[in-house]
TIRO-2110 file (N, C-alpha, C; in Angstrom, 1 decimal):
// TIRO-2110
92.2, 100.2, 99.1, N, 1, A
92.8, 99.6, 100.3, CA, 1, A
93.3, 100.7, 101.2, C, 1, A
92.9, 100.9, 102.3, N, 2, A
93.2, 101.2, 103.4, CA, 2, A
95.0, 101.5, 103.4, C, 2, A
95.4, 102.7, 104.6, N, 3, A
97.2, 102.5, 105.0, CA, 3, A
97.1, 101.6, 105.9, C, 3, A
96.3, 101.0, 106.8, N, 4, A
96.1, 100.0, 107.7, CA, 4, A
96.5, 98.8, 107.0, C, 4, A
95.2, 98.4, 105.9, N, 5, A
95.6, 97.2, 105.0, CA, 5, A
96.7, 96.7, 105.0, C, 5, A
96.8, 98.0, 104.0, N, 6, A
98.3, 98.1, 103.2, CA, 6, A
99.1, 97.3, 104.1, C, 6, A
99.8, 98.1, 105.3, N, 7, A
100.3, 98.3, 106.0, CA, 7, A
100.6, 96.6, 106.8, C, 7, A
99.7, 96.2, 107.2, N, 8, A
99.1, 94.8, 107.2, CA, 8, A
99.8, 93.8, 106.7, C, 8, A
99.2, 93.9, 105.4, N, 9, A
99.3, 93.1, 103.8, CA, 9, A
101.0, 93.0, 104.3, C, 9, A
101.4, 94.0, 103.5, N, 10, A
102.8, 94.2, 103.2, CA, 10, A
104.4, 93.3, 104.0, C, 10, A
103.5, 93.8, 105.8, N, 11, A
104.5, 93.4, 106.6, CA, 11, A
104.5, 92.0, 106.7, C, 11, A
103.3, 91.3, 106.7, N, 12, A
103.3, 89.9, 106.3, CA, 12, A
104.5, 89.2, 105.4, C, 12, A
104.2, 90.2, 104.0, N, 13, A
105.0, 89.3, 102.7, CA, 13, A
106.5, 89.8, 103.4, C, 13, A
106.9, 90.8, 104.0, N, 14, A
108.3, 91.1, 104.0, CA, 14, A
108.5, 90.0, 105.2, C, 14, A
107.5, 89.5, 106.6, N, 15, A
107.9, 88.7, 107.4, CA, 15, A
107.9, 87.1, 106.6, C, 15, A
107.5, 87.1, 105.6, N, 16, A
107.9, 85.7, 105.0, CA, 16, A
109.0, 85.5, 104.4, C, 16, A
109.4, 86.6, 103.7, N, 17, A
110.9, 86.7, 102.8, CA, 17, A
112.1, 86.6, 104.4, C, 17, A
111.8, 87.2, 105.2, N, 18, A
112.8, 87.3, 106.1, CA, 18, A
112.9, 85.7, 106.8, C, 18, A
111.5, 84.8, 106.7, N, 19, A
112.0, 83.5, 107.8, CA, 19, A
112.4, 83.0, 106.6, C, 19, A
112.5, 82.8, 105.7, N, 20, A
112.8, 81.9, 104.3, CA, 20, A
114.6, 82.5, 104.0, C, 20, A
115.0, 84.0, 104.8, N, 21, A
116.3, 84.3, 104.9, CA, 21, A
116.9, 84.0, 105.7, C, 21, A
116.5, 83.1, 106.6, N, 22, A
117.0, 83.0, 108.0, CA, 22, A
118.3, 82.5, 108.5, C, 22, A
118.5, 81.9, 107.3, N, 23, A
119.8, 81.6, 107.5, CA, 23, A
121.4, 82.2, 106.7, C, 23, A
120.8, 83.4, 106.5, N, 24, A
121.5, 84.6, 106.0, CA, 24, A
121.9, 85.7, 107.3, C, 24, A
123.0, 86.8, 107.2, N, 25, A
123.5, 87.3, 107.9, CA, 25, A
122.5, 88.5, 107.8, C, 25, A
122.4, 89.4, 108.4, N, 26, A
122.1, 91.2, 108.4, CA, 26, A
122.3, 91.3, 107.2, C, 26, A
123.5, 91.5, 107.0, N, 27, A
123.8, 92.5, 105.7, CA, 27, A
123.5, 91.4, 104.6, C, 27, A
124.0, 89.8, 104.7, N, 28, A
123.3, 89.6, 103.8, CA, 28, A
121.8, 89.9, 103.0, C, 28, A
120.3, 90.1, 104.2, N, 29, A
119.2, 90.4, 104.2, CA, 29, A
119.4, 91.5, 103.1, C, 29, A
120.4, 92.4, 104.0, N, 30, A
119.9, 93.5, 103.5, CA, 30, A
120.2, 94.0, 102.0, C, 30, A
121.3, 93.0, 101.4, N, 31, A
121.8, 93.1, 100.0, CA, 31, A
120.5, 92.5, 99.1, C, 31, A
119.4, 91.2, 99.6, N, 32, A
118.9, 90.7, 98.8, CA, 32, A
117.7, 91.1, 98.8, C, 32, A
117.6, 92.5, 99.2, N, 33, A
116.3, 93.4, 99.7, CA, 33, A
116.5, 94.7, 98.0, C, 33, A
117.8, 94.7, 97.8, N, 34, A
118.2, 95.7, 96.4, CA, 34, A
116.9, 95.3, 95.4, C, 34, A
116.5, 96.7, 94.8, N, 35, A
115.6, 96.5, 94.2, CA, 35, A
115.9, 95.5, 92.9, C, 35, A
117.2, 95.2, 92.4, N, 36, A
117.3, 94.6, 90.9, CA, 36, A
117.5, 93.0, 91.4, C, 36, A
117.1, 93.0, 92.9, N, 37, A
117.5, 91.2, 92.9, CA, 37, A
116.0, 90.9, 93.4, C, 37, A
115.1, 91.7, 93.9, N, 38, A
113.2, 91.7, 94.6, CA, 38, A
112.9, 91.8, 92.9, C, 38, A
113.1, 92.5, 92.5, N, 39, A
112.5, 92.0, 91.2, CA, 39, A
112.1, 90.8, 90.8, C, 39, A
113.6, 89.8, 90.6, N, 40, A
113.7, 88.6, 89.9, CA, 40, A
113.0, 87.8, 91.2, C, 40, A
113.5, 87.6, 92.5, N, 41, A
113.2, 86.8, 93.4, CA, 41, A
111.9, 87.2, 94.2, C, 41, A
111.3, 88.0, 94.0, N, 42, A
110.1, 88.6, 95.0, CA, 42, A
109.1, 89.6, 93.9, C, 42, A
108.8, 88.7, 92.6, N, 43, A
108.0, 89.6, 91.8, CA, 43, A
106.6, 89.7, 92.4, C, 43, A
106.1, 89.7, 93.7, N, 44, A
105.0, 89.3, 94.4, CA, 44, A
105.2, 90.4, 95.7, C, 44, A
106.1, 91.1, 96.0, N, 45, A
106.6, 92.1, 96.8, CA, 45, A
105.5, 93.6, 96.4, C, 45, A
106.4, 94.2, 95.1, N, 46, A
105.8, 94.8, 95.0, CA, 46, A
104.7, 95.2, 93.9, C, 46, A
103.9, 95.7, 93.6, N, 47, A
103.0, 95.6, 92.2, CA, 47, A
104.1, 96.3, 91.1, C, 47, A
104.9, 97.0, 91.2, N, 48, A
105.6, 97.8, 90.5, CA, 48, A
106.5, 96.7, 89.3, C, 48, A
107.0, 95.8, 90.4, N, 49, A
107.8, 94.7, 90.0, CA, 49, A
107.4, 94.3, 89.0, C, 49, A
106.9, 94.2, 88.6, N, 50, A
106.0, 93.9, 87.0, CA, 50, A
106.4, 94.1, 86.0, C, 50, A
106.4, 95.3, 86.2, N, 51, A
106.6, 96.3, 85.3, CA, 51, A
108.4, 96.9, 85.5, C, 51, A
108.6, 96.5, 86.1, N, 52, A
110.7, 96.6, 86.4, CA, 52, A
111.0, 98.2, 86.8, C, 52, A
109.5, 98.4, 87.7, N, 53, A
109.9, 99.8, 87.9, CA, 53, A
109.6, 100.0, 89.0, C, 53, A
110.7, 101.6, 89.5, N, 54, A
110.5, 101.6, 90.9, CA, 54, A
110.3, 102.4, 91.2, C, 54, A
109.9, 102.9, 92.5, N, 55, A
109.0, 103.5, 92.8, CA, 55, A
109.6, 104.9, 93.0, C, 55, A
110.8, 105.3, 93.4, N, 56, A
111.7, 106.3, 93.6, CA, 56, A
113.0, 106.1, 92.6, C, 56, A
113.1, 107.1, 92.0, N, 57, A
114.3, 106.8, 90.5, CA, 57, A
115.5, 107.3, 91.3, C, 57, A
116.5, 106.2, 91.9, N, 58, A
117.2, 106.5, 92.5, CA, 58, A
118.1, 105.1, 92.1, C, 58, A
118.9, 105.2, 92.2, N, 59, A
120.2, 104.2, 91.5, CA, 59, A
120.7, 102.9, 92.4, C, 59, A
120.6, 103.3, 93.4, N, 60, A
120.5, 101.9, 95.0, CA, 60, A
119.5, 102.0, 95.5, C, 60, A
118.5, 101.8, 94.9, N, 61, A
117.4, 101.8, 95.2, CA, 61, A
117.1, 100.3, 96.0, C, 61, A
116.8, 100.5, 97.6, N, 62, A
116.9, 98.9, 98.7, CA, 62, A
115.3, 99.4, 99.0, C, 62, A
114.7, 98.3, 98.9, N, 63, A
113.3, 97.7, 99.3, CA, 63, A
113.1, 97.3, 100.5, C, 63, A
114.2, 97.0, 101.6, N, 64, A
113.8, 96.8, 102.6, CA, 64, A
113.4, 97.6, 103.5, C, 64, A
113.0, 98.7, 103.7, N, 65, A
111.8, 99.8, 104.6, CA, 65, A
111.2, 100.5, 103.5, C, 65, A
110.8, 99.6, 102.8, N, 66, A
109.2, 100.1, 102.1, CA, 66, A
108.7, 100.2, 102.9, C, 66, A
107.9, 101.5, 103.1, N, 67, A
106.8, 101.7, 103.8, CA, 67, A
107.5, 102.5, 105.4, C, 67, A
107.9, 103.6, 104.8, N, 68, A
109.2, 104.1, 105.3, CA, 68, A
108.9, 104.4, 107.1, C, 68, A
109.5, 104.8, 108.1, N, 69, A
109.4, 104.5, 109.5, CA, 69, A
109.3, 106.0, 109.7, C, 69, A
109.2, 107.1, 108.9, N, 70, A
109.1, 108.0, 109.3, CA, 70, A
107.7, 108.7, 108.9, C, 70, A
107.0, 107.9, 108.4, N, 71, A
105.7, 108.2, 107.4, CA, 71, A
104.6, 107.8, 108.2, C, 71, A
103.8, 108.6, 108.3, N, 72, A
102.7, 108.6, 109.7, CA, 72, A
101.3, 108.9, 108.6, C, 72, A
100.2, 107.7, 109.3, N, 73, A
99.0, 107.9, 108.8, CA, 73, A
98.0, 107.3, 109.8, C, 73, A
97.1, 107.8, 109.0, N, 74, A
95.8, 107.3, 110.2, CA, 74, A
94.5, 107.3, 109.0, C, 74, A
93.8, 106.2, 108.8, N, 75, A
93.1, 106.1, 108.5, CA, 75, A
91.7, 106.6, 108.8, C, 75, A
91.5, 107.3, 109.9, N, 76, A
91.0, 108.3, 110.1, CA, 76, A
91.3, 110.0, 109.7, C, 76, A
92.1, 110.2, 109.4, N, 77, A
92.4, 111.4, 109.4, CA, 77, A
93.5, 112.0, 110.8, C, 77, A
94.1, 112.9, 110.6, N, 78, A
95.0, 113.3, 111.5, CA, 78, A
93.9, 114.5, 112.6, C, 78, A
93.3, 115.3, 111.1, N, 79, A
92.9, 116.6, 111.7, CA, 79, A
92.2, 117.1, 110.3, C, 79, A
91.5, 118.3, 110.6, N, 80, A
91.4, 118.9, 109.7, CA, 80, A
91.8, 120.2, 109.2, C, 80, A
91.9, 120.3, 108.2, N, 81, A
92.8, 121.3, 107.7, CA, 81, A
92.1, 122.4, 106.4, C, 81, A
91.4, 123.4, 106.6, N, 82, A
90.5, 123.8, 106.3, CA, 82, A
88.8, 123.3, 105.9, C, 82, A
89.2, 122.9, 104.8, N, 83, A
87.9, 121.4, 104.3, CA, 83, A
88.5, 120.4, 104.1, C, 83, A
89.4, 120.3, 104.6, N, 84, A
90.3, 118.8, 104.1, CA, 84, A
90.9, 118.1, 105.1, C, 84, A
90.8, 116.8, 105.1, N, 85, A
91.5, 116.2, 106.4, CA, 85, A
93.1, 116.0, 105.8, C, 85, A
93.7, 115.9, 106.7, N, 86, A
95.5, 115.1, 106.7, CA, 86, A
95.3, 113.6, 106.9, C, 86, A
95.1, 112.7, 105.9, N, 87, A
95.7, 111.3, 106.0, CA, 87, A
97.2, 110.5, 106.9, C, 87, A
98.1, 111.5, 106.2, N, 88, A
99.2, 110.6, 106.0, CA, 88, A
100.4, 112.4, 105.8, C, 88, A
101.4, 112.4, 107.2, N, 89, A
102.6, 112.9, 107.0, CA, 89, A
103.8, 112.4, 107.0, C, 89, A
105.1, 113.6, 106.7, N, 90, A
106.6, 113.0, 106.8, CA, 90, A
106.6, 113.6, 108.3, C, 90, A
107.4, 112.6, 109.5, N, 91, A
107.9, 112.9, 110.6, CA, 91, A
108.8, 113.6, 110.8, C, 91, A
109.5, 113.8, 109.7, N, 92, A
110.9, 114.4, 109.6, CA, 92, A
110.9, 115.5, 108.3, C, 92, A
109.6, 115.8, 108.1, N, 93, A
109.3, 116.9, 107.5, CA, 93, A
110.6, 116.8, 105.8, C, 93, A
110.7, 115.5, 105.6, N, 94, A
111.7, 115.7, 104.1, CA, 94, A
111.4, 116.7, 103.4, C, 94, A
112.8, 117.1, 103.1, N, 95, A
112.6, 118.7, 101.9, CA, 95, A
112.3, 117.7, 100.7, C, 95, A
112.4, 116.6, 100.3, N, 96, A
112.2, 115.9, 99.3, CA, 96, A
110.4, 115.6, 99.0, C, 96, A
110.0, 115.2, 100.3, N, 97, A
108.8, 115.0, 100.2, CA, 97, A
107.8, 116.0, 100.1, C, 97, A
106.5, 115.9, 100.0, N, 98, A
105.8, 116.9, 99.7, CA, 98, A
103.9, 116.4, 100.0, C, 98, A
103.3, 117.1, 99.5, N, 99, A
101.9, 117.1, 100.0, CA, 99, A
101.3, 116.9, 98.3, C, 99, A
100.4, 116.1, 98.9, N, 100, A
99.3, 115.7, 97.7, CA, 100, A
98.0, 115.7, 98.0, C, 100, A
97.4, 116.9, 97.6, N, 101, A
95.8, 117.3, 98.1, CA, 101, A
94.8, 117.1, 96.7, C, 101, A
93.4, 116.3, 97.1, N, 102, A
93.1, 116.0, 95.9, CA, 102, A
91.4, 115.5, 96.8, C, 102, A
90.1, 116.7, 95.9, N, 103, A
89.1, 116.5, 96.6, CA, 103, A
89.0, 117.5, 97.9, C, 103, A
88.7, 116.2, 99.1, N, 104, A
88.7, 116.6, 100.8, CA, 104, A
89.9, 115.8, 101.7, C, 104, A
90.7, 115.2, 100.8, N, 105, A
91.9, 114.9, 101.1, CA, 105, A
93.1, 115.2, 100.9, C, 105, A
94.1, 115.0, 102.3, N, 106, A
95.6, 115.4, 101.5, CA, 106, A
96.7, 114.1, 102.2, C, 106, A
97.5, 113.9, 101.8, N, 107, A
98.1, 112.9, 101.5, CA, 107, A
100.1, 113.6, 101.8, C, 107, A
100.9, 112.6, 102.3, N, 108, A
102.1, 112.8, 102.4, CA, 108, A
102.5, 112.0, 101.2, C, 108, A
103.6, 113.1, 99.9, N, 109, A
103.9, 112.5, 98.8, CA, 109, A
105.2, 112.4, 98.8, C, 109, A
105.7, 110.7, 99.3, N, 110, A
106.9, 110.5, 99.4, CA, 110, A
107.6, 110.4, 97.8, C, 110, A
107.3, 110.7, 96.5, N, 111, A
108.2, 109.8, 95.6, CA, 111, A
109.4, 110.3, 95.6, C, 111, A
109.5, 111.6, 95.8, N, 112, A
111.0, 112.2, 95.3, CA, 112, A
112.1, 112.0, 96.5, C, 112, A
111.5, 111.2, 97.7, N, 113, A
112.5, 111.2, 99.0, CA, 113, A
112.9, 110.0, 99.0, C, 113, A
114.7, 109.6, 99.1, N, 114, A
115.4, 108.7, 99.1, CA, 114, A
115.7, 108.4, 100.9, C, 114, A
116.0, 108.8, 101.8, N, 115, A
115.5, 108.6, 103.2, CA, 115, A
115.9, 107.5, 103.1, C, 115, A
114.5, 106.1, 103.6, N, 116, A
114.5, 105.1, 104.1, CA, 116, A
115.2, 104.1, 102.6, C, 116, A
116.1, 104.4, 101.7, N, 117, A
115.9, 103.6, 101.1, CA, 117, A
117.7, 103.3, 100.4, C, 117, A
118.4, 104.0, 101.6, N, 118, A
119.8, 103.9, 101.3, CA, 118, A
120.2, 102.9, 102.5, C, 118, A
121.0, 101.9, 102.1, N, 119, A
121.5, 100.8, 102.8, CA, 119, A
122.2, 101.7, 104.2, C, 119, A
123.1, 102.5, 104.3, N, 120, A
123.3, 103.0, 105.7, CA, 120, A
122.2, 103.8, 106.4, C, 120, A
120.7, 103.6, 105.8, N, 121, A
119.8, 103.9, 106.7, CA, 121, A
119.6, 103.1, 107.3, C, 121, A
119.2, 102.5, 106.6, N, 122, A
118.4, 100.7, 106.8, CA, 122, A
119.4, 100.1, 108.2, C, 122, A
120.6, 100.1, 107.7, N, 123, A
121.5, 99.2, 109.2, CA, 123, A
121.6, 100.1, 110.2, C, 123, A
120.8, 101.7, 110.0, N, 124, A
120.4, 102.3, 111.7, CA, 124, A
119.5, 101.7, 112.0, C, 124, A
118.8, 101.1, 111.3, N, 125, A
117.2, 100.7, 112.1, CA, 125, A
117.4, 99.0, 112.2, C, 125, A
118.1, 98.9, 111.6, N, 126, A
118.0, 97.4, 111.3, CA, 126, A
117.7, 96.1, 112.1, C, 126, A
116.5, 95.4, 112.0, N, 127, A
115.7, 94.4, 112.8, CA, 127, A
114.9, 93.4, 111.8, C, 127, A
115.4, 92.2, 112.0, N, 128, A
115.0, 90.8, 111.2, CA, 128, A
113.1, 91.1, 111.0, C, 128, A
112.6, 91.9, 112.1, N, 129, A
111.0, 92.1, 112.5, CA, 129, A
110.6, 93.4, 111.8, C, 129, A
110.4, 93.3, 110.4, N, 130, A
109.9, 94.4, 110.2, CA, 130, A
109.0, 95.5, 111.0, C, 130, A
107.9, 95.0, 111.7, N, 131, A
107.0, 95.2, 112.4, CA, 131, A
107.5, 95.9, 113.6, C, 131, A
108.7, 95.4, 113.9, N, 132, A
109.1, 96.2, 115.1, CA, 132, A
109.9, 97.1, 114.8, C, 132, A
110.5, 97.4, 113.5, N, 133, A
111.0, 98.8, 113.1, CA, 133, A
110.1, 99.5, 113.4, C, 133, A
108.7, 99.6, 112.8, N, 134, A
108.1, 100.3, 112.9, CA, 134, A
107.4, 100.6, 113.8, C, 134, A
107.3, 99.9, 114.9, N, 135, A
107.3, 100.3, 116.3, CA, 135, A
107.7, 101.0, 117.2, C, 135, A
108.5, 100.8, 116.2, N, 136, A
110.4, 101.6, 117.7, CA, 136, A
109.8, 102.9, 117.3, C, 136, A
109.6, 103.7, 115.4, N, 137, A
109.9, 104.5, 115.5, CA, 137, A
108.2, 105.2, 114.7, C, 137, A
107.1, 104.6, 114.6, N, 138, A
106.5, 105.0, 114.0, CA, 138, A
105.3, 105.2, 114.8, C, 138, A
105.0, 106.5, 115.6, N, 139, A
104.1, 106.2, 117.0, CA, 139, A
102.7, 105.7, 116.5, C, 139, A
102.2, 105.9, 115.5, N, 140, A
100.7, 105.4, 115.1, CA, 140, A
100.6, 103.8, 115.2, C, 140, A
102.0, 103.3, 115.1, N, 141, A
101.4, 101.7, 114.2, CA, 141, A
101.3, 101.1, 115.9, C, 141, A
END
């Protein structure tokens, strides 16, 4: 699957959970986005969920900006970079994040970066429209 797909795919299932919240506050959203309550009520979210595992070992671990706003890709390639194209960077260059080269590809390797995934990040960006988070701040999508 494609980051396009993905990308696609994803915002779909998060815009369904959101009209089915609709009559929840912000912060409510944002509490029932915690990875230990998407488990039980959104095992269909993420493939991880399965398996009760997530994706960044981090203790408040919030699901709501999966698919973080600062993570830039192009399914073409950005550029190339000796024999190897750039897929997918961090915008904000995380000391957390890092690069994953493998083949004629290389890849932005978010696991070790908590970023998008602490609740006072999320209520800087915060918008019922997933889609247009990533608008505001993701110049590819």
């Amino acid at each position: 699957m494609s980051y396009s797909e993905w990308f696609k795919t994803h915002g779909e299932k998060h815009k369904k959970i959101i009209e089915k919240l609709s009559n929840l506050s912000d912060e409510e959203i944002i509490k029932y986005f915690r990875f230990e309550n998407m488990v039980k009520k959104e095992p269909s979210f993420c493939p991880l969920y399965k398996d009760n595992k997530k994706c960044h070992d981090i203790e408040n671990l919030n699901c709501y900006l999966c698919a973080c706003p600062n993570f830039r890709f192009d399914d073409k390639g950005f550029k190339k970079e000796e024999k190897k194209t750039l897929f997918s960077y961090c915008d904000i260059n995380s000391k957390d994040g890092a690069r994953f080269e493998h083949n004629d590809a290389i890849h932005q390797n978010c696991s070790a970066c908590t970023v998008p995934h602490n609740e006072m990040y999320i209520k800087k960006f915060f918008s019922r429209d997933w889609f247009e988070i990533m608008k505001r701040v993701c110049h590819t999508v």
